[in-house]
C-alpha positions in Angstrom: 64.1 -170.1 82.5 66.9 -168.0 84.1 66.1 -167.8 88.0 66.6 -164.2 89.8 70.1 -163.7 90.4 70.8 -164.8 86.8 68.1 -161.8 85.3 69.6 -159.6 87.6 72.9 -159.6 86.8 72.6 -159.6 83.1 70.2 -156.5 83.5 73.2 -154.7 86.0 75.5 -155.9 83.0 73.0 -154.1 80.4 72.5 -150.9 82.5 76.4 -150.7 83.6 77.6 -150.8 79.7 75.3 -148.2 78.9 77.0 -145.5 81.5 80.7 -146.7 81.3 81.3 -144.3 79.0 79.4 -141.4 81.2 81.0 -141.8 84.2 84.5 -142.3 82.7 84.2 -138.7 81.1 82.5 -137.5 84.4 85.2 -138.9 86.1 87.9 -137.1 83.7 85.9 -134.2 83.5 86.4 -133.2 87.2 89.9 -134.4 87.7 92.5 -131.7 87.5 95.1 -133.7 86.5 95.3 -136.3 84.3 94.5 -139.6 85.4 95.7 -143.5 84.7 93.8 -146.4 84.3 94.0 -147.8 87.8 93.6 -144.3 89.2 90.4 -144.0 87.2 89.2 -147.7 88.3 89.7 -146.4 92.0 88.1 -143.4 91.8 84.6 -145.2 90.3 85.3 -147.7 93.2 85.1 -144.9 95.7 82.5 -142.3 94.6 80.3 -145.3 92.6 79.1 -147.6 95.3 80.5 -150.7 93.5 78.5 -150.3 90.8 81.0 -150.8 88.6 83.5 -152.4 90.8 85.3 -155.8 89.3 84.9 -154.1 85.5 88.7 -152.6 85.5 89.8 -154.4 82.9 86.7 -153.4 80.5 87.4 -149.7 81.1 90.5 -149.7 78.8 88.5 -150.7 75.7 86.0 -147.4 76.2 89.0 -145.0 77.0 90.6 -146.3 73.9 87.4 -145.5 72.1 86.5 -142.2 73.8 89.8 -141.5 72.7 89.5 -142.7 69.1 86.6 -140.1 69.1 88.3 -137.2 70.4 86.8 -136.9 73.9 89.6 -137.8 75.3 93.6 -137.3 74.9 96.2 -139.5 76.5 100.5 -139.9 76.1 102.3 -142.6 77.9 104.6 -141.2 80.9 107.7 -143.6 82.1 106.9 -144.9 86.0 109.4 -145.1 88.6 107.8 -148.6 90.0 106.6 -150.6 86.9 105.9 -150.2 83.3 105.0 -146.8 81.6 101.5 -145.5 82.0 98.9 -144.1 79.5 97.4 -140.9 81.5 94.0 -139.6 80.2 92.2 -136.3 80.2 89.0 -134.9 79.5 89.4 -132.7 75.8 87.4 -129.6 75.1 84.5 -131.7 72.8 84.8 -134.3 75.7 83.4 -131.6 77.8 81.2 -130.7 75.1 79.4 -134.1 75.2 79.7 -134.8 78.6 77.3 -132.0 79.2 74.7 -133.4 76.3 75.2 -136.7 78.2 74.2 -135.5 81.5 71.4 -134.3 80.4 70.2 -136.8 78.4 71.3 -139.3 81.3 69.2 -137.0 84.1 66.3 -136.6 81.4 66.3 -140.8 81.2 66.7 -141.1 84.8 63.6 -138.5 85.9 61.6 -140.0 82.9 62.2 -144.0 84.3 61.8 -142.7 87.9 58.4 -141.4 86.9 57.2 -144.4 85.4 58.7 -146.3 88.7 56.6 -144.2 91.0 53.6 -144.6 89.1 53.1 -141.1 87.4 52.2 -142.7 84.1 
């Protein structure tokens, strides 16, 4: 039987791959300029309470596939101090969804914290 720590972190794991994909458009979505991977891993370090801190390396996968579905466009730029960087930004259906998201994700969030409070 797993102990505590073990069920907790594999339910954090379960709950954190369900929003990746949410808070990387959210993130996009209120930028207002295009942003790279690291900047992107920053900014969900700073404004998401380590939530989803230590996961940089898993972001690339869902930009690739936000991408691959059009809710997100990216081109390479060269970089003065290393290699060239892939900047992303939010597309017109990005938005689109991002908005169906958000309310879906506020709609699961005030539905769960109902349940948690005990207004069943």
């Amino acid at each position: 039987m797993e102990d505590g720590a073990s069920q907790l972190k594999k339910f954090q794991k379960e709950l954190s791959s369900g929003t990746v994909s949410l808070v990387l458009l959210a993130v996009l979505g209120q930028s207002r300029q295009p942003m790279y991977g690291y900047q992107i891993a920053k900014r969900l370090e700073e404004v998401g309470e380590g939530v989803l801190a230590g996961k940089q390396s898993a972001l690339y996968p869902v930009l690739r596939n936000l991408e691959g579905a059009g809710l997100l466009a990216s081109e390479v730029e060269p970089s003065v101090s290393g290699p060239p960087r892939r900047y992303y930004r939010i597309t017109k259906p990005g938005r689109e969804v991002l908005r169906e998201w958000v309310a879906a994700w506020t709609a699961t969030r005030d539905s769960v914290d109902n349940v948690l409070q005990g207004g069943v």
